[in-house]
N, C-alpha and C positions, 0 to 999 in steps of 0.2 A: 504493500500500500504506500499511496502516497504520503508520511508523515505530513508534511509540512503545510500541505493541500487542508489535511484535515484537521492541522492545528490551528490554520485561518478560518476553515468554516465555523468553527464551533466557538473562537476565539467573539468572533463577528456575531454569533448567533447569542453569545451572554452580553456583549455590549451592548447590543441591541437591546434587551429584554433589561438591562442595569437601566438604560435611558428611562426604557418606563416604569419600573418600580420606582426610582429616584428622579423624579422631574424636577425641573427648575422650581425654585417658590420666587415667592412675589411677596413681599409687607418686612413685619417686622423679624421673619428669621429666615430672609432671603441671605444674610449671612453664614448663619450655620448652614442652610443647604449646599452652600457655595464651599464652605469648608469639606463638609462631607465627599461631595462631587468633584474637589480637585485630588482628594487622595484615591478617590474611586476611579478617575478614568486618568490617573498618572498614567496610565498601561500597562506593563505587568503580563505574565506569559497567562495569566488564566488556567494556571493549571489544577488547582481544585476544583473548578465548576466542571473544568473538560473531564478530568477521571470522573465526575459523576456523574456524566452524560456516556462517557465510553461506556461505562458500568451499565448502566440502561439497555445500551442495546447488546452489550452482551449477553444480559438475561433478557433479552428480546424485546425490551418495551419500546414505548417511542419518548423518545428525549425532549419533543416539543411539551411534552406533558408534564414533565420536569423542570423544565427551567426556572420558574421558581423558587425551589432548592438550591439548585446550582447559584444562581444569583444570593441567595441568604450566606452561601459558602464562601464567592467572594466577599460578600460583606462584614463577617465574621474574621476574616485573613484579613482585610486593609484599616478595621481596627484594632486589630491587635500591632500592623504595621505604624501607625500614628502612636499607638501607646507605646512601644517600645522606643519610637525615635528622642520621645519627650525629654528634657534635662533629667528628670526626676528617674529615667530610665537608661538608655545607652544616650543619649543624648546627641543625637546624629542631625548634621546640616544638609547632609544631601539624601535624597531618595530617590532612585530612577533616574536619576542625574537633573532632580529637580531639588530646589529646596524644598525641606519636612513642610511637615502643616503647621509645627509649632512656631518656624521659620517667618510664617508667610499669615499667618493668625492670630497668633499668640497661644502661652500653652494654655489657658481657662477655654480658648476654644477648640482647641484641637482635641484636651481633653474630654468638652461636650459633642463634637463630630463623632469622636470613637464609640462613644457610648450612645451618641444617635444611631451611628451604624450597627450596633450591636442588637439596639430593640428592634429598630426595622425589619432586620435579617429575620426575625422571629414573627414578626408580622407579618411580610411575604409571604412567609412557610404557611399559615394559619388563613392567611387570608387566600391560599391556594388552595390550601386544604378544604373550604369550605362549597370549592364546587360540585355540583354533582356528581361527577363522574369520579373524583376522587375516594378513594378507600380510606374512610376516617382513621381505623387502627393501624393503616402502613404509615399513613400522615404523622400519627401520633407514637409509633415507637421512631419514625426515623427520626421527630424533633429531640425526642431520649435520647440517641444515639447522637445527633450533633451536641445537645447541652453539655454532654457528658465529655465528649470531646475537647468543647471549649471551655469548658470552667477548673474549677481547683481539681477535678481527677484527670484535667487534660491539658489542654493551652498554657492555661493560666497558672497550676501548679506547677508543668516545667519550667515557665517564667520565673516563677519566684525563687524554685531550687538553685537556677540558673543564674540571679541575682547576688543568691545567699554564697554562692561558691565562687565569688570572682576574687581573684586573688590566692583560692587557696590551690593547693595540690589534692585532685579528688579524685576517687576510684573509681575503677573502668565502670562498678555496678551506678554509681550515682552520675556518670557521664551518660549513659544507657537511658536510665528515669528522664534525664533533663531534656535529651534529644527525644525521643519515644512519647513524651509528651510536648513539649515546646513546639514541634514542627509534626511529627508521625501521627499526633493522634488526629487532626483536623484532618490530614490524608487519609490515613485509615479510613475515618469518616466518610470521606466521600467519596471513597468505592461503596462501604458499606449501606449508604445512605442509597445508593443506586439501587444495589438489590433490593432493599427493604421493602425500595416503591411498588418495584416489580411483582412483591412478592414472590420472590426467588426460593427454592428449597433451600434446606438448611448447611448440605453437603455444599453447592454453588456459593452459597454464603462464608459457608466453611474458609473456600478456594481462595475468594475472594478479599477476607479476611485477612488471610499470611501473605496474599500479594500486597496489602494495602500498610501492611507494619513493616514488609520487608524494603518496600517502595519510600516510605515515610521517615527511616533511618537513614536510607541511601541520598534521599533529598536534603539531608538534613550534614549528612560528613558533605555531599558534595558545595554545599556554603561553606560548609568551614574551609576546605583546599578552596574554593575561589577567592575566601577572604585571604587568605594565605598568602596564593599567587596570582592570583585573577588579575585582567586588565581594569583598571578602573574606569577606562569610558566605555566598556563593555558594561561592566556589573550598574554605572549610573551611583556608585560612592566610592569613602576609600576601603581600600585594602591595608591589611594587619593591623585592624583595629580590635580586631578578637584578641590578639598575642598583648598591645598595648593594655589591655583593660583587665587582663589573666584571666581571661574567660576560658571556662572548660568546654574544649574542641577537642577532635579525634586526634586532628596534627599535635593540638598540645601536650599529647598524651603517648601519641604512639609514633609520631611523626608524620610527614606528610607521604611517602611510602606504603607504610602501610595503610594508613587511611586510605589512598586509592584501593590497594588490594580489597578493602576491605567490603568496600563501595561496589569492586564491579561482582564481588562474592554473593551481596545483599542483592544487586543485579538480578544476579543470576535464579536466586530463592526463589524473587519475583514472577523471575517469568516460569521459573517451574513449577511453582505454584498452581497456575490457569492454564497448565502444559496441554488437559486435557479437554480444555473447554473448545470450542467452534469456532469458525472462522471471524466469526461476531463480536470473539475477544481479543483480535487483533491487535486491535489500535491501544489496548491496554498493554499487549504485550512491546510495541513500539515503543511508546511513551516511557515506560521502563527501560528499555535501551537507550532513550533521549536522555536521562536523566542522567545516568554516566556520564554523558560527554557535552553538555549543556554550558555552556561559556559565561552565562549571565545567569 
């Protein structure tokens, strides 16, 4: 398959669908809107909403019936991206090779953008959920399955571990926790949030499962080697800013060697994972291979 073909359609097909979840406002919080909206169409590869669309059609659904979701999932990621940029957090001037939102708002509103995007996300899901053709209890265990994702047993909990350990020297297990929630569990997510819709059996779910943790760590070492040695008018910030701030990374740990080894190993898991599933789970299997060698 053509990767790159179908990382434009789908890329295009959540833009599209963000435009209208998130429209322009007008009065007195045509500001926040405008906050929300520049960190939302900074651009960004879109790759949480696409595996949750790839995932769809691998369990056979149709994706247009999704988006939705997918949309809540970028919206979930590009707040959690403005809250991490914040002084109070890593405290980063550039994003996408744009200045943060805290840069270009101030942080009181960048901090209410995030958290505007964050209810939204859940309001989308809720307010998709409620047509008829949707299945109220696929609706309702995938929103369990994102919260869970994003909050203190997910996103949010690896952030703070992630916080808590900068500067020190930490073990491989709490290296593991940090990455496996911080960046893995919102992936995981949203392959799993695909099947859910579908109502997929549990064995497909199973599959899907171990590609989406194994996928979710691999995306996760391969930022830390770009921050490492990435170009930075590729990545849109700086590089060794991780090493700068003693953040616990795979290179910090094991070097940046093994960390590759390590990455196209978790690769491989991936794609063995969905080895047995149909042609349908192609583009997931691709997409795994992208992420090895993905530049930015």
């Amino acid at each position: 398959m053509d990767l790159d073909s179908y990382l434009r359609e789908k890329r295009s097909l959540v833009e599209k669908a963000l435009d209208r979840y998130l429209p322009q406002a007008q009065g007195l919080s045509e500001t926040l809107y405008r906050a929300m909206r520049y960190s939302l169409f900074a651009g960004g590869k879109r790759i949480r909403p696409i595996l949750h669309l790839a995932s769809v059609e691998a369990c056979s659904g149709d994706p247009m019936e999704c988006l939705g979701f997918a949309c809540a999932l970028e919206m979930i990621h590009t707040y959690s991206l403005i809250h991490d940029d914040l002084p109070s957090m890593d405290n980063d001037e550039l994003r996408r090779g744009r200045p943060t939102n805290h840069m270009v708002f101030g942080e009181a509103l960048a901090l209410l953008a995030g958290d505007a995007l964050l209810t939204e996300a859940f309001r989308v899901i809720f307010e998709e959920g409620m047509r008829p053709e949707q299945n109220p209890l696929r609706v309702l265990r995938a929103a369990w399955e994102l919260a869970m994702a994003a909050g203190a047993q997910g996103m949010v909990g690896g952030q703070a571990v992630d916080i808590m350990s900068e500067g020190k020297r930490v073990e491989p297990d709490v290296l593991g926790f940090i990455h496996s929630r911080k960046t893995g569990a919102l992936i995981r997510a949203s392959v799993r949030t695909g099947a859910i819709l579908c109502g997929a059996p549990e064995d497909v779910l199973e599959r899907l499962t171990r590609y989406g943790e194994a996928l979710g760590l691999a995306f996760q070492i391969r930022d830390d080697i770009l921050n490492e040695e990435g170009d930075p008018a590729k990545i849109g910030k700086a590089v060794k800013t991780d090493r700068s701030r003693g953040k616990a990374t795979y290179p910090a740990l094991y070097g940046v060697e093994e960390s590759r080894k390590k990455l196209l190993s978790l690769v491989e898991e991936a794609v063995e994972a969905i080895r047995d599933m149909d042609s349908r789970a192609e583009p997931l299997r691709q997409i795994a291979l992208y992420v090895a060698r993905r530049d930015h």
